[in-house]
C-alpha distance (Angstrom), angle and dihedral (degrees) to the residues before:
residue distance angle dihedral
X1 . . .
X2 3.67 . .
X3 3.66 118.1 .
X4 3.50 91.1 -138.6
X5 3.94 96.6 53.2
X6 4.46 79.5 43.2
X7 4.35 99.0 53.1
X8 4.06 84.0 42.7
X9 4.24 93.4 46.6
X10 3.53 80.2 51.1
X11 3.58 101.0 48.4
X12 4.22 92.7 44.9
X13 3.94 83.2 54.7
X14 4.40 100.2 51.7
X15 3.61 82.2 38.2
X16 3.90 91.5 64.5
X17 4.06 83.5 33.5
X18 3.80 75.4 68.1
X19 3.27 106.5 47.8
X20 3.48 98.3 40.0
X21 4.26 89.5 58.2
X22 3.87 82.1 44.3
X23 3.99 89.2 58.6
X24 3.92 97.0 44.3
X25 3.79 90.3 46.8
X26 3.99 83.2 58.7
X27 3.92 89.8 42.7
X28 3.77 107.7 41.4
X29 4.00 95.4 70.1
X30 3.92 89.7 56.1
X31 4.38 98.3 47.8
X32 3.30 122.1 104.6
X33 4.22 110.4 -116.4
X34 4.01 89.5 -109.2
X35 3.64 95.5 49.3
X36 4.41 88.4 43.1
X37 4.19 90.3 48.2
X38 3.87 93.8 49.5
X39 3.92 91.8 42.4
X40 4.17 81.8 51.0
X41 3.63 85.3 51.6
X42 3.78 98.1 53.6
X43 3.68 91.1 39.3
X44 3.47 94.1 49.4
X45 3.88 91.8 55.3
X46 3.51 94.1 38.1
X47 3.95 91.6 59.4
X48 3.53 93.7 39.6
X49 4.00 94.6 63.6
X50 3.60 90.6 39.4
X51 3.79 83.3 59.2
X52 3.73 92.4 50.5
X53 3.93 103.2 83.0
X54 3.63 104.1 -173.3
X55 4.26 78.8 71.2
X56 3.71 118.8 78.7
X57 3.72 128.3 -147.0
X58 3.62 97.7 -99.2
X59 4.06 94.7 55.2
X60 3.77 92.0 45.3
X61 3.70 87.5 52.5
X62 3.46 101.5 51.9
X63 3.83 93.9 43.9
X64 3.98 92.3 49.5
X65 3.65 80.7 54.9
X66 3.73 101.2 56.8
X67 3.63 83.3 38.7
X68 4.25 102.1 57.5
X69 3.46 88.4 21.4
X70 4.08 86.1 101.1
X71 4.21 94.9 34.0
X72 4.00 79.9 53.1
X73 3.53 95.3 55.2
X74 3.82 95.5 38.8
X75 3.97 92.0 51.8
X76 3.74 96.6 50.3
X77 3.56 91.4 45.5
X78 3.76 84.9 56.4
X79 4.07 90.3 60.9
């Protein structure tokens, strides 16, 4: 692939990186303490097998699914 098309992929994806932190900075003050501690907890994993390198994207994907798949259900059932 072009290493033009590559840096600018790249770019697009920190720049919703940004925007994304910008957003939860605006959201965080305004959660309840149970919905901030299990949004910690999913975070928390999430980052951790993102850290792991020997895992690629798809496998961390499909295990952070099985693993919020519950907290998902349990926060939208909260309304």
């Amino acid at each position: 692939m072009n290493p033009d098309v590559i840096k600018a992929l790249e770019d697009d994806i920190r720049a919703v990186h940004e925007r994304f932190m910008a957003a939860m900075e605006q959201r965080l003050p305004a959660m309840q303490v149970e919905t901030k501690e299990r949004y910690f907890v999913v975070l928390t994993s999430l980052v951790g097998k993102l850290e792991a390198r020997e895992k690629n994207l798809r496998d961390i994907l499909q295990e952070m699914m099985s693993e919020a798949a519950s907290l998902i259900f349990d926060e939208m059932s909260r309304g």
